[in-house]
Every structure is written in structure tokens, then in C-alpha cells.
Backbone and ligand atoms as CSV (ligand in chain L), in Angstrom:
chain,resi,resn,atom,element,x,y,z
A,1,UNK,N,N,0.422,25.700,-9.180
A,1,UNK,CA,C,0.830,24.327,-9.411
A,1,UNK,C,C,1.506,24.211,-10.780
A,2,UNK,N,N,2.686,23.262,-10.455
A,2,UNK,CA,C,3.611,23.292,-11.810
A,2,UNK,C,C,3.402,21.667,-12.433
A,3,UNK,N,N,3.136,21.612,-13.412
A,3,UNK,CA,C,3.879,20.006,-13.833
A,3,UNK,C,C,4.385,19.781,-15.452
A,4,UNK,N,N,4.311,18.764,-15.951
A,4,UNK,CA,C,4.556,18.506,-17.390
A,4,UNK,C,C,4.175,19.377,-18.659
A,5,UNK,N,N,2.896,19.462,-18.286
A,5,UNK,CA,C,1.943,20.374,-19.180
A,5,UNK,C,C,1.582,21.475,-19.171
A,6,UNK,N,N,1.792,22.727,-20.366
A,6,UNK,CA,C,1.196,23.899,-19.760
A,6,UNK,C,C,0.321,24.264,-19.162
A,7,UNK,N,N,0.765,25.345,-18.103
A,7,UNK,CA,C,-0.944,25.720,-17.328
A,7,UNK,C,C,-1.546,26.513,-18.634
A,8,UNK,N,N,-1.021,26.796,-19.259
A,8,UNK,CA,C,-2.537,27.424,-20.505
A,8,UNK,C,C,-3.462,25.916,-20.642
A,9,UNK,N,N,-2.627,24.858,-21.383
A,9,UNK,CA,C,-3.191,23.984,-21.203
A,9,UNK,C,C,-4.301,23.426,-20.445
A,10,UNK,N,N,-3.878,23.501,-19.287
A,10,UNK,CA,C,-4.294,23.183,-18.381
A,10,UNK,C,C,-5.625,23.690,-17.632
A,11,UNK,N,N,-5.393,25.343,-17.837
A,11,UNK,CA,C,-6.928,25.983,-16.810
A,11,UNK,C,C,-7.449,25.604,-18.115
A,12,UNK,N,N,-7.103,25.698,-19.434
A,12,UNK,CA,C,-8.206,25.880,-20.543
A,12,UNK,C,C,-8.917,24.803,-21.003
A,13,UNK,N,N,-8.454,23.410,-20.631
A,13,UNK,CA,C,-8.844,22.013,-20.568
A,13,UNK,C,C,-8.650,21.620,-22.332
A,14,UNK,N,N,-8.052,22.339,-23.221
A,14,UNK,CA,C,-7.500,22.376,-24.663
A,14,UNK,C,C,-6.607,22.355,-24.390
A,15,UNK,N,N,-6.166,20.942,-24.852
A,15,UNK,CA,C,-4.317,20.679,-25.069
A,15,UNK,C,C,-4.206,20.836,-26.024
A,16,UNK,N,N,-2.656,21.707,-26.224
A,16,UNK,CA,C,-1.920,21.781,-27.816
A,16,UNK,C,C,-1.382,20.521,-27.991
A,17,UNK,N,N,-0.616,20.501,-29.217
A,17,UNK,CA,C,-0.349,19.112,-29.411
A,17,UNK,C,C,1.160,18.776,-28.518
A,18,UNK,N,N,1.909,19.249,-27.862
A,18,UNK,CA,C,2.914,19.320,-27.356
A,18,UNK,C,C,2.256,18.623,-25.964
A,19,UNK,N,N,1.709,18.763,-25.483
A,19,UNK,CA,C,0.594,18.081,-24.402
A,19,UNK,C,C,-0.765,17.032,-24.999
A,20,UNK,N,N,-1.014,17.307,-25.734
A,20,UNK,CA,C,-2.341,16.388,-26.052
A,20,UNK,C,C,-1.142,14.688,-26.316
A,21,UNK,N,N,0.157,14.733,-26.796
A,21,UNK,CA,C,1.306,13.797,-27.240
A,21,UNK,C,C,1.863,13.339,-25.930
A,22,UNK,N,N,1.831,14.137,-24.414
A,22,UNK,CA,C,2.055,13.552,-23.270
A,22,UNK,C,C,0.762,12.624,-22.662
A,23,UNK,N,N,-0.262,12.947,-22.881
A,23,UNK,CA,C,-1.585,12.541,-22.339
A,23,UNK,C,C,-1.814,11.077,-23.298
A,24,UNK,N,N,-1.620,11.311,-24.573
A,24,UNK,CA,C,-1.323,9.758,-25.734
A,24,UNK,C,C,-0.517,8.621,-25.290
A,25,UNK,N,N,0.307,9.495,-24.860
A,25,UNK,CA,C,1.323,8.488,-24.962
A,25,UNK,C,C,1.605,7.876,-23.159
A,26,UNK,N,N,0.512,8.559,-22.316
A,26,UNK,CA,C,0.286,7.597,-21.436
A,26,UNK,C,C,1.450,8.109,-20.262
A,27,UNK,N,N,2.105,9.257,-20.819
A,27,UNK,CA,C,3.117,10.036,-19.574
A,27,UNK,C,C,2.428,10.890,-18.462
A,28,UNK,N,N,1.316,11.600,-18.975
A,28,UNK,CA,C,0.492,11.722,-18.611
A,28,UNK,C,C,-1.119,11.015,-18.102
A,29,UNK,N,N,-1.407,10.484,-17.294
A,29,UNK,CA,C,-2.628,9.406,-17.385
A,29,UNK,C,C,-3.853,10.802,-16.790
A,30,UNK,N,N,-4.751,10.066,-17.319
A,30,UNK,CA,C,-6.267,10.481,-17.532
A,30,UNK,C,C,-6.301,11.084,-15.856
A,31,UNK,N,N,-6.046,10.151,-15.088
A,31,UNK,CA,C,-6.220,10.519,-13.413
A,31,UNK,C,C,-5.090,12.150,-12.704
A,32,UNK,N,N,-3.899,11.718,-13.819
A,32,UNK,CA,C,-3.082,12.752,-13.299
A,32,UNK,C,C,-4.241,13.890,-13.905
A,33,UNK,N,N,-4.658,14.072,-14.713
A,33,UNK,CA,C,-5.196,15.272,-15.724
A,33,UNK,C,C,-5.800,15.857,-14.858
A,34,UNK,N,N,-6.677,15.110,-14.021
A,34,UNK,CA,C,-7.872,15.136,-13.308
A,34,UNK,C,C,-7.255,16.106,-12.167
A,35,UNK,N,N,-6.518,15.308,-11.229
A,35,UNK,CA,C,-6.124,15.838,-9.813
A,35,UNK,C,C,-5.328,16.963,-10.227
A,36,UNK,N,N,-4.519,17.321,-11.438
A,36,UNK,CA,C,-3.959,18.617,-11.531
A,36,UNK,C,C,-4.587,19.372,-11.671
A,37,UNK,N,N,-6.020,19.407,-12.273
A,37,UNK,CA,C,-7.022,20.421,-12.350
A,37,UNK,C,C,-7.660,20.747,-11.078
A,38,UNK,N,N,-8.001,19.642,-10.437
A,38,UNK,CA,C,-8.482,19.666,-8.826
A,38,UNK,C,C,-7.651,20.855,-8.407
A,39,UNK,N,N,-6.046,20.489,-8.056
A,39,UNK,CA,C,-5.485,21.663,-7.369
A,39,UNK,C,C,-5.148,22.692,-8.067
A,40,UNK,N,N,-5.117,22.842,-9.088
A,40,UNK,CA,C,-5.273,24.246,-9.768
A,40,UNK,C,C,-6.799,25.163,-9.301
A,41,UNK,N,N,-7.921,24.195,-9.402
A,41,UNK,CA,C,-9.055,25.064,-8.796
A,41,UNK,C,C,-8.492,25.289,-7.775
A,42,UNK,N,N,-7.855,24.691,-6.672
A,42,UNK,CA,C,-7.973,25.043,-5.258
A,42,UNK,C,C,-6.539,26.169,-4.735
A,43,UNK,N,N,-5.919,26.430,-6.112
A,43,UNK,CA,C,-4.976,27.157,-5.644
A,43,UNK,C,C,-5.179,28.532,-5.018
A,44,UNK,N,N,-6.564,28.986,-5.506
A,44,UNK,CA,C,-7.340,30.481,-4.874
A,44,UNK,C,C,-7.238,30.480,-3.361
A,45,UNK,N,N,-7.883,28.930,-3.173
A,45,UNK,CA,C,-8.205,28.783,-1.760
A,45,UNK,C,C,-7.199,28.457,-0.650
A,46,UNK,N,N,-5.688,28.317,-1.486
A,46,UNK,CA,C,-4.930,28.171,-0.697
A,46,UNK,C,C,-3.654,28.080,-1.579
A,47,UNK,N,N,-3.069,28.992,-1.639
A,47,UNK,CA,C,-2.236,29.848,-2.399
A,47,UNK,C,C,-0.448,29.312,-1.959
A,48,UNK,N,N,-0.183,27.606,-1.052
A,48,UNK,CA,C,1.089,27.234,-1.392
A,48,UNK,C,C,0.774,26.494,-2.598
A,49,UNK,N,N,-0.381,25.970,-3.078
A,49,UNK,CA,C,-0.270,25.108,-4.254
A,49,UNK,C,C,0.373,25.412,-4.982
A,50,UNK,N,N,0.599,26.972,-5.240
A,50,UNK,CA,C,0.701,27.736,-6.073
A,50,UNK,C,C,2.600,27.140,-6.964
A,51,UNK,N,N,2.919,27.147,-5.835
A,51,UNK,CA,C,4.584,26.202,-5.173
A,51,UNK,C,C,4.771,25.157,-5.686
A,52,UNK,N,N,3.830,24.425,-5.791
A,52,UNK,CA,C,3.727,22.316,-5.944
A,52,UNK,C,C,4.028,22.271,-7.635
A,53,UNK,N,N,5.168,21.420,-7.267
A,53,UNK,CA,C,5.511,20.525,-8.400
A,53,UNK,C,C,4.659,19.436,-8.634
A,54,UNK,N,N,3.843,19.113,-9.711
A,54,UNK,CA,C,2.801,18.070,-9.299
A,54,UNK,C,C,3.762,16.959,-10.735
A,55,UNK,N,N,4.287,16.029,-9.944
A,55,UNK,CA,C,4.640,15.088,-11.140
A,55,UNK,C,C,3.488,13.912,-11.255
A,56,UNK,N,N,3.181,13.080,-10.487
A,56,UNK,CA,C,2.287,12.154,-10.793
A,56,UNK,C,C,1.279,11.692,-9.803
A,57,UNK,N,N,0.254,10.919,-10.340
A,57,UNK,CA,C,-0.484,10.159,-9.431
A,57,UNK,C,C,-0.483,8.390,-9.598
A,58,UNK,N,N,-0.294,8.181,-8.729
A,58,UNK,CA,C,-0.516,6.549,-8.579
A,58,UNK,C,C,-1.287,5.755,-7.960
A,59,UNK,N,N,-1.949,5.078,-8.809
A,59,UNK,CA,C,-3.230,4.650,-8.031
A,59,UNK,C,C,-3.405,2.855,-8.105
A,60,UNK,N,N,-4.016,2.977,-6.833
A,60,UNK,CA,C,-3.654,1.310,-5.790
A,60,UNK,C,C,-5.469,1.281,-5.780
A,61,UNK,N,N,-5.913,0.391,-5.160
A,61,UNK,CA,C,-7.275,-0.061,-4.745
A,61,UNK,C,C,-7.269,1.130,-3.454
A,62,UNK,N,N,-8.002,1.885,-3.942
A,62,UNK,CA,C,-8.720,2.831,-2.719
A,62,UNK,C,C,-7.954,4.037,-2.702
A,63,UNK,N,N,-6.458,3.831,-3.087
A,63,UNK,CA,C,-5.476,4.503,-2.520
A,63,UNK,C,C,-5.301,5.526,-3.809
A,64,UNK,N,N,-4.602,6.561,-3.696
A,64,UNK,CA,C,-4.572,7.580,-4.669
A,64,UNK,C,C,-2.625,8.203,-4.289
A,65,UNK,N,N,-1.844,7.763,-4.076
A,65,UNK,CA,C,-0.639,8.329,-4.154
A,65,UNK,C,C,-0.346,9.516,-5.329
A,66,UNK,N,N,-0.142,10.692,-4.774
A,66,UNK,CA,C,0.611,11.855,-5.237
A,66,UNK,C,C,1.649,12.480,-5.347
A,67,UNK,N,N,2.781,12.343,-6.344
A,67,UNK,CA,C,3.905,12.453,-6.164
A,67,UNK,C,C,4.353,13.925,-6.513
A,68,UNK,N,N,4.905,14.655,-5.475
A,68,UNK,CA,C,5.226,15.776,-6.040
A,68,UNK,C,C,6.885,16.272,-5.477
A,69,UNK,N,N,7.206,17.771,-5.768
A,69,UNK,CA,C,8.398,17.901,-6.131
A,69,UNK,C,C,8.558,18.249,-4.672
A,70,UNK,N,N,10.773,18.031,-4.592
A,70,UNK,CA,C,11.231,18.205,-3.208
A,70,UNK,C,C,10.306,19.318,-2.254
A,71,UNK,N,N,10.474,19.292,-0.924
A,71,UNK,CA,C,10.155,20.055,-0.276
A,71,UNK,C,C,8.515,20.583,0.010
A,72,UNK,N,N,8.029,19.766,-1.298
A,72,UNK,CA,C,6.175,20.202,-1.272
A,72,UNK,C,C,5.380,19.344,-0.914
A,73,UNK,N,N,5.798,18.213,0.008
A,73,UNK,CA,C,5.121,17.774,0.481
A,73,UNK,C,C,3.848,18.539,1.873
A,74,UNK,N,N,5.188,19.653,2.343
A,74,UNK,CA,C,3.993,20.142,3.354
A,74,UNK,C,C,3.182,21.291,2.799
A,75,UNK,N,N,3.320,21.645,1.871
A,75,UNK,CA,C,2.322,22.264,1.011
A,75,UNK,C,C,1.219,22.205,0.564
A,76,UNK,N,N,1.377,20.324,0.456
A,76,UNK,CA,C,-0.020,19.888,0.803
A,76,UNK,C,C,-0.631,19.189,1.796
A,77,UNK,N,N,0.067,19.099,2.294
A,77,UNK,CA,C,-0.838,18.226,3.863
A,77,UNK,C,C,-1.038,19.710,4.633
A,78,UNK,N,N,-0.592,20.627,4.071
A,78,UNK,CA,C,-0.531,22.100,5.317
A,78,UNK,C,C,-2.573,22.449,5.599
A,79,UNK,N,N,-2.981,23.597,6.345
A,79,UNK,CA,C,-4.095,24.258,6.049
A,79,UNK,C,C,-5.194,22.937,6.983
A,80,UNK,N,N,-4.324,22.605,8.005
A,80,UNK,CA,C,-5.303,21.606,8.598
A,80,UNK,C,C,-5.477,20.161,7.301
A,81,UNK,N,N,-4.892,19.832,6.773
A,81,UNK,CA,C,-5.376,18.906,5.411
A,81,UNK,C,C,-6.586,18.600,5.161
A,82,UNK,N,N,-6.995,20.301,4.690
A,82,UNK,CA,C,-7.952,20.856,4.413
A,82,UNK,C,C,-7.909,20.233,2.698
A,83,UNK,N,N,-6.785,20.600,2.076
A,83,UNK,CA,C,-6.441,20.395,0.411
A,83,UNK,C,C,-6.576,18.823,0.382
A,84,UNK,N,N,-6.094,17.952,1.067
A,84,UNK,CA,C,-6.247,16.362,1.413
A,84,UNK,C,C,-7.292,15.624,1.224
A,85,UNK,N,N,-8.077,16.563,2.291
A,85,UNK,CA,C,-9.745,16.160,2.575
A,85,UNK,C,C,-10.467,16.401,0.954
A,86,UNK,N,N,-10.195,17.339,0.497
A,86,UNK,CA,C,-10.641,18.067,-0.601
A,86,UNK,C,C,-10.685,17.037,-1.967
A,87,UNK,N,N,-9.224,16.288,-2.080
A,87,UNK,CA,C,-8.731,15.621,-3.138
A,87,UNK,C,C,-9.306,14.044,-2.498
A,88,UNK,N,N,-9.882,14.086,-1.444
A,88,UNK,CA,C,-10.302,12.630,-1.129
A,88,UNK,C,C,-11.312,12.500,-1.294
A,89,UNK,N,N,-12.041,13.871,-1.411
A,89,UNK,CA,C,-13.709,13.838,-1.392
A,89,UNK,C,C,-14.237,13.492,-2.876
A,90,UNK,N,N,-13.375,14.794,-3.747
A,90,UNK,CA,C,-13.577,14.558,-4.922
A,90,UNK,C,C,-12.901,13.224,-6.178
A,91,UNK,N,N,-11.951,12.546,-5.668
A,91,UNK,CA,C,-11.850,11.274,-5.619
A,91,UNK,C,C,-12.267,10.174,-5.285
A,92,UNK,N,N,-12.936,9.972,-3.962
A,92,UNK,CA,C,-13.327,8.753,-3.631
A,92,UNK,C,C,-12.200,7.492,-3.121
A,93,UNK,N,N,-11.017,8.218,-3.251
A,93,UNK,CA,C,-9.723,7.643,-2.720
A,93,UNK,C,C,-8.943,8.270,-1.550
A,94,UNK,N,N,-8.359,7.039,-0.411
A,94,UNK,CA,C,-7.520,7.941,0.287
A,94,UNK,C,C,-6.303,8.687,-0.343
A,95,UNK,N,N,-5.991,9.473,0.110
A,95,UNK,CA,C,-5.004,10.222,-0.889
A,95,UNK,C,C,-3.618,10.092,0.264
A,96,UNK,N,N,-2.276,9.749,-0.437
A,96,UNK,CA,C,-0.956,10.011,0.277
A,96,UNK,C,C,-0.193,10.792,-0.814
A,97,UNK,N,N,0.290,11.512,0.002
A,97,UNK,CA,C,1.255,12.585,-0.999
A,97,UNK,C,C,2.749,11.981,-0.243
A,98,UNK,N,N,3.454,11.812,-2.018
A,98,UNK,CA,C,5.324,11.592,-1.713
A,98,UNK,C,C,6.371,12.499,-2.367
A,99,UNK,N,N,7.340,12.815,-1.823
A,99,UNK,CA,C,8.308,13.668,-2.394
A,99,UNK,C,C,8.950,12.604,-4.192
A,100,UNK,N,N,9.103,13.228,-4.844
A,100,UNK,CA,C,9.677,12.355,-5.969
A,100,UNK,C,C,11.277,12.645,-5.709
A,101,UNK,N,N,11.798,11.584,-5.889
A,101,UNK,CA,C,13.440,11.768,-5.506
A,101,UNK,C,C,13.996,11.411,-4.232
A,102,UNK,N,N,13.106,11.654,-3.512
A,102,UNK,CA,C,13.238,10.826,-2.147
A,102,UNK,C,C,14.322,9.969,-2.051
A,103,UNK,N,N,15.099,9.458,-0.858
A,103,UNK,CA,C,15.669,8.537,-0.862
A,103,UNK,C,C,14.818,7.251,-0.565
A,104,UNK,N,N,14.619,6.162,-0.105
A,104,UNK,CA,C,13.815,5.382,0.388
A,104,UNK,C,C,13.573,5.430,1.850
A,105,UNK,N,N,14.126,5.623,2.819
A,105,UNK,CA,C,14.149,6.158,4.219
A,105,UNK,C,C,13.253,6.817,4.168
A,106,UNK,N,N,13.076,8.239,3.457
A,106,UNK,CA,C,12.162,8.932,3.464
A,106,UNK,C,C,10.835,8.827,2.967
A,107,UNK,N,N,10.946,8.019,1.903
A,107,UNK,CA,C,9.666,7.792,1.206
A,107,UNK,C,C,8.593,6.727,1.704
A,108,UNK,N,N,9.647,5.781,2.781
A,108,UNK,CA,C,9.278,5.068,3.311
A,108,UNK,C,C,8.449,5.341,4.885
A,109,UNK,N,N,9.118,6.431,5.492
A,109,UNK,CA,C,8.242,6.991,6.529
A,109,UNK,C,C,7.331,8.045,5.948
A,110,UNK,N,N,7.070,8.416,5.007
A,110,UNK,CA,C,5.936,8.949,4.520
A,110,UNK,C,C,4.763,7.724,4.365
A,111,UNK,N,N,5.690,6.542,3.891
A,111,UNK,CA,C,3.897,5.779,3.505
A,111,UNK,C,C,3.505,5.459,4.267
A,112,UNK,N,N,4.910,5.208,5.956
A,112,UNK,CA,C,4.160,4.481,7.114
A,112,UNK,C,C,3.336,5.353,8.428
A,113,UNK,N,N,4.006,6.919,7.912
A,113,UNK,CA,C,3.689,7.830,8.391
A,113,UNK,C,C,1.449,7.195,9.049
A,114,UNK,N,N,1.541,7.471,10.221
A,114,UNK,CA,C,2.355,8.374,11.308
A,114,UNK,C,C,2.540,6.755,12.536
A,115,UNK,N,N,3.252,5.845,11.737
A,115,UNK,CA,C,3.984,4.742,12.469
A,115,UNK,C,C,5.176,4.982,12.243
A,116,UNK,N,N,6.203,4.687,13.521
A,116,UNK,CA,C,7.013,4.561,13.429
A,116,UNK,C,C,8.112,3.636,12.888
A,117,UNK,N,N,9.160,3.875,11.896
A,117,UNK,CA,C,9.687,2.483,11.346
A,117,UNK,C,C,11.026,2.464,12.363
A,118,UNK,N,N,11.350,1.296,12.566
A,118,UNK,CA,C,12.524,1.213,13.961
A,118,UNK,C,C,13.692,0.786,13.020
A,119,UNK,N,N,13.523,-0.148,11.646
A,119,UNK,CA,C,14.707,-1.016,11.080
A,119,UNK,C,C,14.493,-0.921,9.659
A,120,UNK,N,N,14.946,-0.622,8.245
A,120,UNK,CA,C,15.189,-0.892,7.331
A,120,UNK,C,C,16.054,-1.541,6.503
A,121,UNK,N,N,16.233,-2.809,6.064
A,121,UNK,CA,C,17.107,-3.301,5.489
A,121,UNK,C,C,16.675,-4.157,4.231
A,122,UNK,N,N,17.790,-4.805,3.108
A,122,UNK,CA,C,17.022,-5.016,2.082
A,122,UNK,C,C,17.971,-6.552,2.071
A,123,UNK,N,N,16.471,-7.293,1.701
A,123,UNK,CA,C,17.162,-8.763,1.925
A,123,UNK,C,C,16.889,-9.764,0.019
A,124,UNK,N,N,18.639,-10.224,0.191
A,124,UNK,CA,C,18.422,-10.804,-1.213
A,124,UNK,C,C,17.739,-11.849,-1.468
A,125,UNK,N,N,17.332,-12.332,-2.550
A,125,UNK,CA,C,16.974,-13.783,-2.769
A,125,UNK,C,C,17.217,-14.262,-3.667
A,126,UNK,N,N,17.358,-15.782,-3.263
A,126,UNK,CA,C,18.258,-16.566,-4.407
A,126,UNK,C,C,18.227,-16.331,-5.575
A,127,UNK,N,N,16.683,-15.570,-6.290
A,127,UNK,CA,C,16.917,-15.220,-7.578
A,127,UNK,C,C,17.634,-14.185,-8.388
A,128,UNK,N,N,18.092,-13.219,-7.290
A,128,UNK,CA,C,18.530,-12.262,-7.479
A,128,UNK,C,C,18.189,-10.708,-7.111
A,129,UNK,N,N,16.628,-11.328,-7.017
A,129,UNK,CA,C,15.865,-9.900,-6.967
A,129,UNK,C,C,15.960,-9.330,-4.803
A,130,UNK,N,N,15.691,-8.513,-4.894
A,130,UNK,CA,C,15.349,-7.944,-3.812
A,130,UNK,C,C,14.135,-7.667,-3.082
A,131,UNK,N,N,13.931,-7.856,-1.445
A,131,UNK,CA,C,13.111,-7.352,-0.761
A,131,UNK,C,C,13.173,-6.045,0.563
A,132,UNK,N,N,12.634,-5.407,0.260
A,132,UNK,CA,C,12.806,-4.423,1.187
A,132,UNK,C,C,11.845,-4.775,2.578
A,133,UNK,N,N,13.033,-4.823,3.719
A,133,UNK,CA,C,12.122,-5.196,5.048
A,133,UNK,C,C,12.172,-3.977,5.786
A,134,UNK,N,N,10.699,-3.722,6.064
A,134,UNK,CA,C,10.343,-2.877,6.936
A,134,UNK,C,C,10.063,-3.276,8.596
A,135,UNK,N,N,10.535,-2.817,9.693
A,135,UNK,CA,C,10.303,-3.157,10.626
A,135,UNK,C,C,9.649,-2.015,11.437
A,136,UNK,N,N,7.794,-2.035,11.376
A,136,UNK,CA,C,7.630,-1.064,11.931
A,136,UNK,C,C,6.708,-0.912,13.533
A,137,UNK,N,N,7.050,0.098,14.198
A,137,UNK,CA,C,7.041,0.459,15.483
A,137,UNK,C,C,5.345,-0.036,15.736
A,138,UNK,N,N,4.965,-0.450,17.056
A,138,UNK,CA,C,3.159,-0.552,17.112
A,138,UNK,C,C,2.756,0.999,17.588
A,139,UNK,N,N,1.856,1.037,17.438
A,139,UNK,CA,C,1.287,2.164,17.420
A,139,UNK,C,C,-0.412,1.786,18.016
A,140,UNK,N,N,-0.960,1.988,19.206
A,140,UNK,CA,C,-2.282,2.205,19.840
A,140,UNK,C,C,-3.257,2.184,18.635
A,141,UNK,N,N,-3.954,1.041,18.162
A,141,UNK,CA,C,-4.582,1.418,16.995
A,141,UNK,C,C,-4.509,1.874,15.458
A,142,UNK,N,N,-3.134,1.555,15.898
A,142,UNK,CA,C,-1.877,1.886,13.959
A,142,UNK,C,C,-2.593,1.085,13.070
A,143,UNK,N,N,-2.354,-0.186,13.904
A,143,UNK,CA,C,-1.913,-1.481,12.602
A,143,UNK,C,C,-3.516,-1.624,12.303
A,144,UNK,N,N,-4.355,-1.329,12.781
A,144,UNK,CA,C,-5.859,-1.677,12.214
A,144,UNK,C,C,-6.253,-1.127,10.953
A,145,UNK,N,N,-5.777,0.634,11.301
A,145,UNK,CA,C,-6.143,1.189,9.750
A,145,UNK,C,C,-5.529,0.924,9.259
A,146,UNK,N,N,-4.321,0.060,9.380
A,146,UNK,CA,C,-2.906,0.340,8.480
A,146,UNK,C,C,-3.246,-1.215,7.095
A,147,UNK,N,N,-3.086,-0.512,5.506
A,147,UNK,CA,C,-3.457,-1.546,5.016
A,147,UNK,C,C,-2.137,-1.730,4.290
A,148,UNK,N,N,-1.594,-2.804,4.760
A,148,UNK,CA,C,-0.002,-3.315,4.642
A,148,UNK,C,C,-0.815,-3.857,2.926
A,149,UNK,N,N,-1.481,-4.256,2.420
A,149,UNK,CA,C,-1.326,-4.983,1.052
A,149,UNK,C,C,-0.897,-3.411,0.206
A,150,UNK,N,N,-2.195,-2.500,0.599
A,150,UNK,CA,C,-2.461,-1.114,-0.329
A,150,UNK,C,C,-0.763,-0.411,-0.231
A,151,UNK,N,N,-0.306,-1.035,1.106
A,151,UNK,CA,C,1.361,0.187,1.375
A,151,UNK,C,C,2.190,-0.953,0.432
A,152,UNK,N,N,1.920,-1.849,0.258
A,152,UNK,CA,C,2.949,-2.558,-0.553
A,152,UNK,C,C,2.901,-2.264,-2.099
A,153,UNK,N,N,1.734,-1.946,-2.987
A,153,UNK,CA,C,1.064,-2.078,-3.699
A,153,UNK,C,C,1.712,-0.344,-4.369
A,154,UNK,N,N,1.825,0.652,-3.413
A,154,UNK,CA,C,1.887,2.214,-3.518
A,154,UNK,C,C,3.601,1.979,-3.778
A,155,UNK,N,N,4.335,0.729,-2.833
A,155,UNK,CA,C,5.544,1.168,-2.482
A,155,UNK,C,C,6.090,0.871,-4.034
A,156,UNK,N,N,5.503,-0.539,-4.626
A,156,UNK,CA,C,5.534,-1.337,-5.977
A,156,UNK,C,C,5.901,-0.344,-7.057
A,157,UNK,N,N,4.652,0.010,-7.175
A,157,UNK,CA,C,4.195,1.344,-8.000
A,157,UNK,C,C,5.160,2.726,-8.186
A,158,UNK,N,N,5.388,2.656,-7.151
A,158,UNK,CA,C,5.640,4.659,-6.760
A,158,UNK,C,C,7.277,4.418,-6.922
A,159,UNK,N,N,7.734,3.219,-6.392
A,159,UNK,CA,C,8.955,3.396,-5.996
A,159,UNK,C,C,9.530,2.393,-6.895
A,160,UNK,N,N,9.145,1.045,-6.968
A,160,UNK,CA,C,9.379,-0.241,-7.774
A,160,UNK,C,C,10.752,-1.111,-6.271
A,161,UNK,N,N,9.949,-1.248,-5.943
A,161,UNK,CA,C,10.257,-1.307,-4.605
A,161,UNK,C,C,9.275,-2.414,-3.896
A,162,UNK,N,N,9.963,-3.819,-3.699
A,162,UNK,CA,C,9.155,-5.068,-3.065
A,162,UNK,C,C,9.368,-4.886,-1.290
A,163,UNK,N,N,7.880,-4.541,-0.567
A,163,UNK,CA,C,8.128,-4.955,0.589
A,163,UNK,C,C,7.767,-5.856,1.448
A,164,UNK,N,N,8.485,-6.248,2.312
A,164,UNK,CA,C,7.879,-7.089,3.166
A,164,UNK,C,C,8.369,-6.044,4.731
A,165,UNK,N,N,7.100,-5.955,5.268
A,165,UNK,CA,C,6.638,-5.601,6.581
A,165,UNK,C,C,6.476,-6.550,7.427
A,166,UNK,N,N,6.712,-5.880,8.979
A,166,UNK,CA,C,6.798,-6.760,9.914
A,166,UNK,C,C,6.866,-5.443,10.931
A,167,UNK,N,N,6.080,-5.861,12.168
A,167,UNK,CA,C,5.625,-5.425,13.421
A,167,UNK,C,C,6.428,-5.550,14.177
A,168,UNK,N,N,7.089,-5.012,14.808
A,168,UNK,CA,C,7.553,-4.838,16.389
A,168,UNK,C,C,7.195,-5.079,17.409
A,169,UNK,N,N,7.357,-5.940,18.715
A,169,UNK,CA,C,6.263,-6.620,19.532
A,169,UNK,C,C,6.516,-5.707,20.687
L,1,ZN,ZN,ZN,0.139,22.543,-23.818
């Protein structure tokens, strides 16, 4: 696992000051510190971590969003989301992992993942600002687990990105 801070840093839990000045200054947050160490332990046990760009974590009520680099998203959902289960246990949060850089299309069927979105479009308002409308597919039991405040809240956060959702009949 790669990110901001050295892995000396990092397995040794002693930051130099070149890192102890990312963690100050809040580029680093206390939670990222945490979950990068998580998958650094677990890289033994499953050796694509090894791969993962880990840029950030973002955290919603319950929710634990993980943002990491192109292409590593299935790196970590891989292994049965065995590594998933792992980072949810020792969190206490559901965990979603997002590509950073993403376009919104994509980042957007990751959060709605595994609903289908049928329509994306972004609607203005008189003030100027923007809303992003999601129009997504029903799904047998989707919309129950599905917590449209927490996906708005991740999309806010992660992306800076206002949505408004809406169901498909
Ligand atoms: Zn360092």
C-alpha cells in the first residue's frame, strides 16, 4: 500500500517531520492514519494491497468511504471482500471504496453500486449552484438498505457534489 506518507513512517508508527506536518496540518486525518495501517497489516494476507494507492478516507454517519488510486478499486473489494469485511469489523463502519479521479458516471455507480442508475443529469438553480440528479433503477430489496441521506452525504464529501435521487417506477 502506497499513499502520502512514508511506509517507514508508517509500519514504524514514528513520523518524521515531513509526515508528522501532513498529519498537523489535517491532510492527513487521524482516521486516514488508522485504515492505512489496517491495510498495511493485511497486506501479508493478501498481497494486491500491496498495489493500492490509498489517498483518503471519508467519513459520513456509519459510512467510512475510501478513496483510492485508478484501477484499485478491485483490489479491494477482490478475495471474496474478505479485506472489506476486515476494515468494517475493525471500524465499526460500512466501508465503500472509490476510484479518486473518477469521472462522476463512474463514481456515481460505485456509490449506487449494485443499483442500477438509468439517467444522470445536472440541474441548475436560480442561485447558481448545481444539483446532480440521479435516476436510479429499483432493485428487489435495493432501496431498503439503500441509505439515500448517507449516499448524499459520501457524494458531498468525496466528490463536492449535491444530489438529488429519485427512483424509477
Ligand atoms: Zn515520514
Amino acid at each position: 500500500m502506497k499513499m502520502g506518507l512514508c511506509s517507514f513512517c508508517l509500519k514504524s508508527g514514528i513520523l518524521c517531520q515531513k509526515c508528522l506536518a501532513k498529519v498537523k496540518s489535517g491532510e492527513v486525518s487521524e482516521t486516514d492514519l488508522r485504515v492505512a495501517r489496517l491495510l498495511l497489516s493485511l497486506e501479508e494476507k493478501f498481497p494486491s494491497l500491496q498495489n493500492v494507492y490509498f489517498h483518503k478516507t471519508v467519513e459520513t454517519d456509519g459510512t467510512l468511504a475510501i478513496v483510492v488510486g485508478p484501477g484499485d478499486v478491485p483490489r479491494l473489494l477482490g478475495y471474496g471482500g474478505k479485506i472489506i469485511k476486515t476494515l468494517g469489523e475493525e471500524t465499526g463502519k460500512n466501508i465503500r471504496v472509490f476510484e479518486n479521479g473518477a469521472d462522476n458516471r463512474k463514481f456515481l455507480e460505485d456509490l449506487f453500486a449494485p443499483l442500477n442508475i438509468l439517467t444522470i443529469n445536472t440541474i441548475w438553480l436560480p442561485d447558481g449552484s448545481t444539483e446532480t440528479r440521479v435516476i436510479v433503477g429499483r432493485k428487489r430489496g435495493g432501496r431498503s438498505s439503500l441509505n439515500v441521506k448517507a449516499l448524499k452525504d459520501i457524494a458531498s464529501k468525496v466528490r463536492n457534489i449535491t444530489l438529488r435521487v429519485e427512483f424509477a417506477d
